[in-house]
ROZATI-280002 format. One line per field, with one value per residue (C-alpha): x, y negated, z negated; residue in three letters; residue number from 1. Coordinates in nm, 4 decimals. Layout:
// residues N
xx	(X, ...)
yy	(Y, ...)
zz	(Z, ...)
residu	(ALA, ...)
num	(NUM, ...)
//
This chain:
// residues 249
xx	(-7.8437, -7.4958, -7.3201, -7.0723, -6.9166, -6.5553, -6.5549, -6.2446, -6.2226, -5.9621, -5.8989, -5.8877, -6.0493, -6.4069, -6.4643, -6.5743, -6.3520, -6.5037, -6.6295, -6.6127, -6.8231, -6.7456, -6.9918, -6.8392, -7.2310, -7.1812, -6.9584, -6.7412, -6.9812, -6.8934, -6.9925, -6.8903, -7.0390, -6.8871, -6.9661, -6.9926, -7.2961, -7.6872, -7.7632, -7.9384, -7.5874, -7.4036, -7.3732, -7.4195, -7.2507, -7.2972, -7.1423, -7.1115, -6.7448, -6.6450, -6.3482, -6.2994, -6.6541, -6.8699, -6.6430, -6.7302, -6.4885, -6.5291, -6.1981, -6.1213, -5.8466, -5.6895, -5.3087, -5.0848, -5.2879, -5.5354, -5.7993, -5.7156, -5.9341, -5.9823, -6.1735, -6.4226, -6.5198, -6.4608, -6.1327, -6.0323, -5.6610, -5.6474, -5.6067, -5.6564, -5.5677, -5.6909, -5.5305, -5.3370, -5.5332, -5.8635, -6.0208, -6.3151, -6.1506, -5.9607, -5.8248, -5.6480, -5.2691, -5.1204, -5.4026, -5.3829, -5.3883, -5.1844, -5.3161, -5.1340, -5.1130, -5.3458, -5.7276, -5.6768, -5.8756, -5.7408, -5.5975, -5.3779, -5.1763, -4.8965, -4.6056, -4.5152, -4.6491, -4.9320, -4.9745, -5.1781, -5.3261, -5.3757, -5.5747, -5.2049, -4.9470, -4.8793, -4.7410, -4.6845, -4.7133, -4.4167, -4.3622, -4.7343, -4.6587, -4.4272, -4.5450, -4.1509, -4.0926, -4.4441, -4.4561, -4.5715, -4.3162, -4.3695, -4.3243, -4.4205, -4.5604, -4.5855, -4.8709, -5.1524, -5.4767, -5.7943, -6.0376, -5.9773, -6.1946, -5.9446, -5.6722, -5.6270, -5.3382, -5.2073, -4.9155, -4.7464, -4.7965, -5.0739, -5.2351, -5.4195, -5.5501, -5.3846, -5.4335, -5.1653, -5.2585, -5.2892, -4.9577, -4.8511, -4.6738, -4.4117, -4.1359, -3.8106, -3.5318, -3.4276, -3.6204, -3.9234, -3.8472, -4.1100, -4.1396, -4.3783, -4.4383, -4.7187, -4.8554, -5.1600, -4.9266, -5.1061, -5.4517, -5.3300, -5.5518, -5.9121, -5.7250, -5.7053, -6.0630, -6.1553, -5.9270, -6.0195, -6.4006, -6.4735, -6.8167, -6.7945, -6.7829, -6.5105, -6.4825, -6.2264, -6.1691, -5.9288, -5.9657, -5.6496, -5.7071, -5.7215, -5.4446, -5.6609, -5.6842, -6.1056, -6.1597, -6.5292, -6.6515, -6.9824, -7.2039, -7.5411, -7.7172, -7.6574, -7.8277, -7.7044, -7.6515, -7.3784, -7.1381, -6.7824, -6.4819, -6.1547, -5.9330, -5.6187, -5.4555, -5.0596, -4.8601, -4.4863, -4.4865, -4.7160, -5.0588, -5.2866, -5.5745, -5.9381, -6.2914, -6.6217, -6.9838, -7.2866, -7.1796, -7.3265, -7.0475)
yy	(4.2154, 4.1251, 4.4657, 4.4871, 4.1931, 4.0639, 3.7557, 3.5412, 3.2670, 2.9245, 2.7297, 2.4124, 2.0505, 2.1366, 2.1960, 2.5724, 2.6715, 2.7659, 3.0989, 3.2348, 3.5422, 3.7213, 4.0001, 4.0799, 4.0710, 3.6445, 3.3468, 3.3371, 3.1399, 2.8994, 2.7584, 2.5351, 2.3590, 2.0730, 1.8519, 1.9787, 2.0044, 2.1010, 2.2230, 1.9461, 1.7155, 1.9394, 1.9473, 2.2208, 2.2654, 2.5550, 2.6076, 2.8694, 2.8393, 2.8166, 3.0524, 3.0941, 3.0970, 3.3390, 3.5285, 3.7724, 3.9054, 4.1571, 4.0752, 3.7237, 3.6345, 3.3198, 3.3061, 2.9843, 2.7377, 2.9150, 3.1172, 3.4254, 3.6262, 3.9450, 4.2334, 4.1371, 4.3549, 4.1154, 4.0600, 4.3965, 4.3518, 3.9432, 3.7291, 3.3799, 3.1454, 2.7630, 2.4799, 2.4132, 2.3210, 2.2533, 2.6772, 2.5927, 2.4157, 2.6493, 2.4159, 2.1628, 2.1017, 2.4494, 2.6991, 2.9417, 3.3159, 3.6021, 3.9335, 4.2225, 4.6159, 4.7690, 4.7189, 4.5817, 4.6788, 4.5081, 4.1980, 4.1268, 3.8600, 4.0358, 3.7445, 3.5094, 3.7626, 3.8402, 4.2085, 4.3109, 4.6658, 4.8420, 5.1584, 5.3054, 5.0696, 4.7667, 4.4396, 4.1250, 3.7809, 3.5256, 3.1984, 3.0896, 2.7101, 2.7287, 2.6744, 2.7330, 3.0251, 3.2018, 3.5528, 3.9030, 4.1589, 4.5637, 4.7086, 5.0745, 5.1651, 5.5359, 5.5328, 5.3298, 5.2382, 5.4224, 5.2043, 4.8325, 4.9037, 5.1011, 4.8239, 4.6958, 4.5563, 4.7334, 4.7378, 4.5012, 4.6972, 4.7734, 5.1068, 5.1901, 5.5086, 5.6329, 5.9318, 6.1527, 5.9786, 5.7208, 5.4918, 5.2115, 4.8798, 4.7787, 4.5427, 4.5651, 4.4286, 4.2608, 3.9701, 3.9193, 4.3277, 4.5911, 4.9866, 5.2623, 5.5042, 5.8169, 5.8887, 6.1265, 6.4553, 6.6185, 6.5821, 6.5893, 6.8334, 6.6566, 6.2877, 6.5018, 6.5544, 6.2107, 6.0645, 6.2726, 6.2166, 5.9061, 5.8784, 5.7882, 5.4306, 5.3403, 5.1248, 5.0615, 4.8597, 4.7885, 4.8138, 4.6286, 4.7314, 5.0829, 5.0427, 5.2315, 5.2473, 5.3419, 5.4710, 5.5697, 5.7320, 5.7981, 5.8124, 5.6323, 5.9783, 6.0932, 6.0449, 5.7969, 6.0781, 6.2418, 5.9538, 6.0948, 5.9314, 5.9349, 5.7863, 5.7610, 5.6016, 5.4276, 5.6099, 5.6267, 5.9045, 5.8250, 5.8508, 6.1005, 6.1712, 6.3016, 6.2797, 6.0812, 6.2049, 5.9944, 5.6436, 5.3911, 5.1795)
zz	(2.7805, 2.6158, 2.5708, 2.2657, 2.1378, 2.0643, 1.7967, 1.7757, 1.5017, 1.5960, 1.2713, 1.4540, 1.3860, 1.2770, 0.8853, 0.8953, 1.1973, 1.5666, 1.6876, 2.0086, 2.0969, 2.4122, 2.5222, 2.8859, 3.0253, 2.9616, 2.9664, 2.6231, 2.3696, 2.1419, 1.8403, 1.5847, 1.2763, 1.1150, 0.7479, 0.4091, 0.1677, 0.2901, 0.6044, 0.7147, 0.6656, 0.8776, 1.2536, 1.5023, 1.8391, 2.0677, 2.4372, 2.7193, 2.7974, 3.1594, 3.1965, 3.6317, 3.7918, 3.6008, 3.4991, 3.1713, 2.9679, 2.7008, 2.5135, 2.3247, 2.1006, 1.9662, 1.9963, 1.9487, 1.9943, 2.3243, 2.3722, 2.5501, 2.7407, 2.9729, 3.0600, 3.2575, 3.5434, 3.8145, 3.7077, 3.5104, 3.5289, 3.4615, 3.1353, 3.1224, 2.8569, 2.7751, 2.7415, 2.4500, 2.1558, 2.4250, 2.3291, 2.5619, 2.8809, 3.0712, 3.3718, 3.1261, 2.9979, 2.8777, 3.0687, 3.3319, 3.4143, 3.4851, 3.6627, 3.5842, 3.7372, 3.5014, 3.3712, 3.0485, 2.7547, 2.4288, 2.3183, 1.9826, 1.8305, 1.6876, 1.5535, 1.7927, 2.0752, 2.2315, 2.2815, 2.6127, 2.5801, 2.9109, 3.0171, 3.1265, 3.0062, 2.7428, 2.7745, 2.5429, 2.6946, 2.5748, 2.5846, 2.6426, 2.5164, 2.8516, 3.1365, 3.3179, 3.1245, 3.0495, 3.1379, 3.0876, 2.9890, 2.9862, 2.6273, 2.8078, 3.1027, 2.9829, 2.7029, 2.7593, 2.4804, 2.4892, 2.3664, 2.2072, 1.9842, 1.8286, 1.7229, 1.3917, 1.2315, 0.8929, 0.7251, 0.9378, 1.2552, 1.5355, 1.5185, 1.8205, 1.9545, 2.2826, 2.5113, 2.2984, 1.9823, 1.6893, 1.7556, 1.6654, 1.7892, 1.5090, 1.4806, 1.5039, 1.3296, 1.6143, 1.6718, 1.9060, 2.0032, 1.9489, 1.9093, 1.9588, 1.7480, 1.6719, 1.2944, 1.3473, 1.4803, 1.1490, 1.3494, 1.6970, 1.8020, 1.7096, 1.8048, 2.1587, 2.1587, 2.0971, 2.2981, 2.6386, 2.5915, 2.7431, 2.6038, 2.3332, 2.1771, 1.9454, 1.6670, 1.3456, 1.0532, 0.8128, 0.3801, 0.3180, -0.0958, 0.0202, 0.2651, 0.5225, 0.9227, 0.9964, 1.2901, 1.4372, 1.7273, 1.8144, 2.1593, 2.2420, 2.2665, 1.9318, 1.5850, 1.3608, 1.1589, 1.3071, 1.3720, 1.3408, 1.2360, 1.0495, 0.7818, 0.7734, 0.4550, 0.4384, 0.1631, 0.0859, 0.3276, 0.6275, 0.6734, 0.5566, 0.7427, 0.6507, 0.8107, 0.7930, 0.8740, 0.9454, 0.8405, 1.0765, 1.2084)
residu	(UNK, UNK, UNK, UNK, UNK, UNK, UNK, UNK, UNK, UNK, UNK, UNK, UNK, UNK, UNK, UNK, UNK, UNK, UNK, UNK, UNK, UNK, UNK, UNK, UNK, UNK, UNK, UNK, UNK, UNK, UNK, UNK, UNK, UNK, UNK, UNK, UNK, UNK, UNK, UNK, UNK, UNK, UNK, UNK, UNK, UNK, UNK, UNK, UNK, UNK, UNK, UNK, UNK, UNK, UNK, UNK, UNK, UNK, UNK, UNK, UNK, UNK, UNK, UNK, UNK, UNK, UNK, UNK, UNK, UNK, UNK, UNK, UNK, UNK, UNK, UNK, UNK, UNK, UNK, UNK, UNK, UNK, UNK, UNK, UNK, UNK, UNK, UNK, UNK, UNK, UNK, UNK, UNK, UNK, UNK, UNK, UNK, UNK, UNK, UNK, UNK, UNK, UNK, UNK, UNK, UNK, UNK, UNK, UNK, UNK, UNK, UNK, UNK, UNK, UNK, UNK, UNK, UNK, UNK, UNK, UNK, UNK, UNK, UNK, UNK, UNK, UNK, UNK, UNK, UNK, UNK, UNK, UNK, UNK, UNK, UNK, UNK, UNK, UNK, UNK, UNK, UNK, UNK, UNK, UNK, UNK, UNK, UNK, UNK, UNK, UNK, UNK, UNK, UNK, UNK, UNK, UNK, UNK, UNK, UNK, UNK, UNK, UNK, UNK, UNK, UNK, UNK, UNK, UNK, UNK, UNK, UNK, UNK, UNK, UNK, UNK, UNK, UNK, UNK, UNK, UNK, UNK, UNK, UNK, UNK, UNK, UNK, UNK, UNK, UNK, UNK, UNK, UNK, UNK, UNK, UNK, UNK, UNK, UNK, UNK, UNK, UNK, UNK, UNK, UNK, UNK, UNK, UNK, UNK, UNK, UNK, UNK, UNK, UNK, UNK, UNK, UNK, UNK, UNK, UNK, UNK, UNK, UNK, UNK, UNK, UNK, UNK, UNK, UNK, UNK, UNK, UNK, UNK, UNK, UNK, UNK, UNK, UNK, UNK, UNK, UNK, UNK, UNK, UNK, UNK, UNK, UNK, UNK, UNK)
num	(1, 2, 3, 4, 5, 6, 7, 8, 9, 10, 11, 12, 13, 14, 15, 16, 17, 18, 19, 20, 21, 22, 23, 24, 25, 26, 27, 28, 29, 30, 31, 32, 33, 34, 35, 36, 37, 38, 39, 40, 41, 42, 43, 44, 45, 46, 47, 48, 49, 50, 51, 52, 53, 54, 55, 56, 57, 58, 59, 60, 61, 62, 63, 64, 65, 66, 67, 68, 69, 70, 71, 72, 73, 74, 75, 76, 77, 78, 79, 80, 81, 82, 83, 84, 85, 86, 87, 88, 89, 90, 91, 92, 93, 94, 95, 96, 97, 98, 99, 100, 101, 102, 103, 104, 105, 106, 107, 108, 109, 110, 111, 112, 113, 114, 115, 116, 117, 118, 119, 120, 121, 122, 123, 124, 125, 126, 127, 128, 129, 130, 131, 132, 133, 134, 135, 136, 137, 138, 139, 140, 141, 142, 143, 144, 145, 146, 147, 148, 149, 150, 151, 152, 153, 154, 155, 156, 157, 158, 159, 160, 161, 162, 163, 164, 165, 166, 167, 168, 169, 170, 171, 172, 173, 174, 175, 176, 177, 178, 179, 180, 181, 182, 183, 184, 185, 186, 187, 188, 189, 190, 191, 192, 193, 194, 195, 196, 197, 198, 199, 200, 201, 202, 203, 204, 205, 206, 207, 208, 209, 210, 211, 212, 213, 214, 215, 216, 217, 218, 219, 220, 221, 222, 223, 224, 225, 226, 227, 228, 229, 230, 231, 232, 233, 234, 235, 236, 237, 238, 239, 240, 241, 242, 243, 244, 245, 246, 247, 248, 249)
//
């Protein structure tokens, strides 16, 4: 009964790397698989990860050394992070959570920060190797995300689809600071539409060799066919934007 799923990938001591799956129905799962050669000389290991009681969240992302999690519904408006180096123990050295005044929706590691995506605001977390100075700090609390689904990294920036449009989170020249900015005004009215219908489910990709931002939208009701989306592709000037029909993302 998992609904969809959020995969996060921590390069740590195992050969190949450990997965977490988070499906915001179940704990975070984990799995790892360690050796080299056949199958049969390998090792498997597979986990549910205990996060605070049963909690479920939706969202997982590695940053610096955690695990970071959120969304789940009985805790909408709370990450938690692991221990340091320890993905799948949330109560040792370096762990802990922070609840914040808005649902949260989306999670990205974005330089040293961790960007936190909210249904009305957005936030980075600092300092999360800290434990004196840790802390969540408001980047705006004037344009929120739509849909996590929706973030990608391109470019060197976030793109992400809010309320009044495709925007982006981008560095600044001044260390550690970020900015917000819009690049779909030259579809703003179907970006409206999209945005405003909350039924439909939204997904996105990146084709770095293309230099393209995917993004799909689609609803349970309707044929495969008719899955909508758009592209919009980096150039010297901006994006340009253009439409999709019927793939199946």
């Amino acid at each position: 009964s998992q609904g969809r799923c959020s995969f996060s990938l921590y390069e740590g001591t195992s050969d190949y790397g450990e997965l977490v799956i988070c499906d915001g129905v179940n704990e975070p799962f984990l799995f790892q698989m360690t050796g080299t050669g056949a199958l049969t000389d390998r090792t498997f290991f597979a986990k549910e990860i205990t996060v605070s009681g049963t909690t479920a969240p939706t969202i997982g992302v590695i940053h610096d050394k955690h695990l970071v999690v959120a969304g789940a519904s009985t805790a909408k408006n709370t990450i938690f992070y692991s221990g340091t180096n320890d993905i799948d123990d949330f109560t040792s050295t370096g762990s802990g959570s922070i609840v914040i005044e808005d649902a949260v929706v989306g999670l990205a590691s974005f330089r040293s920060d961790l960007i936190i995506f909210c249904k009305n605001s957005i936030h980075k977390l600092v300092n999360i190797n800290n434990s004196s100075t840790v802390a969540v700090v408001p980047i705006t609390t004037n344009v929120g995300c739509v849909s996590g689904g929706s973030i990608q990294e391109i470019g060197g920036d976030l793109l992400f689809l809010a309320p009044d449009g495709v925007r982006t989170v981008a560095g600044t020249e001044r260390n550690s600071d970020v900015e917000l900015g819009s690049v779909s005004r030259q579809i703003q009215s179907l970006i409206s539409d999209i945005a405003a219908d909350s039924g439909f489910i939204i997904t996105s990709g990146v084709l770095r060799s293309k230099s393209q931002y995917r993004l799909f939208y689609s609803k349970n009701t309707e044929s495969p066919t008719v899955a909508r989306g758009i592209i919009g592709t980096l150039t010297s000037n901006g994006f340009a934007w253009s439409e999709t029909l019927g793939i199946q993302a």
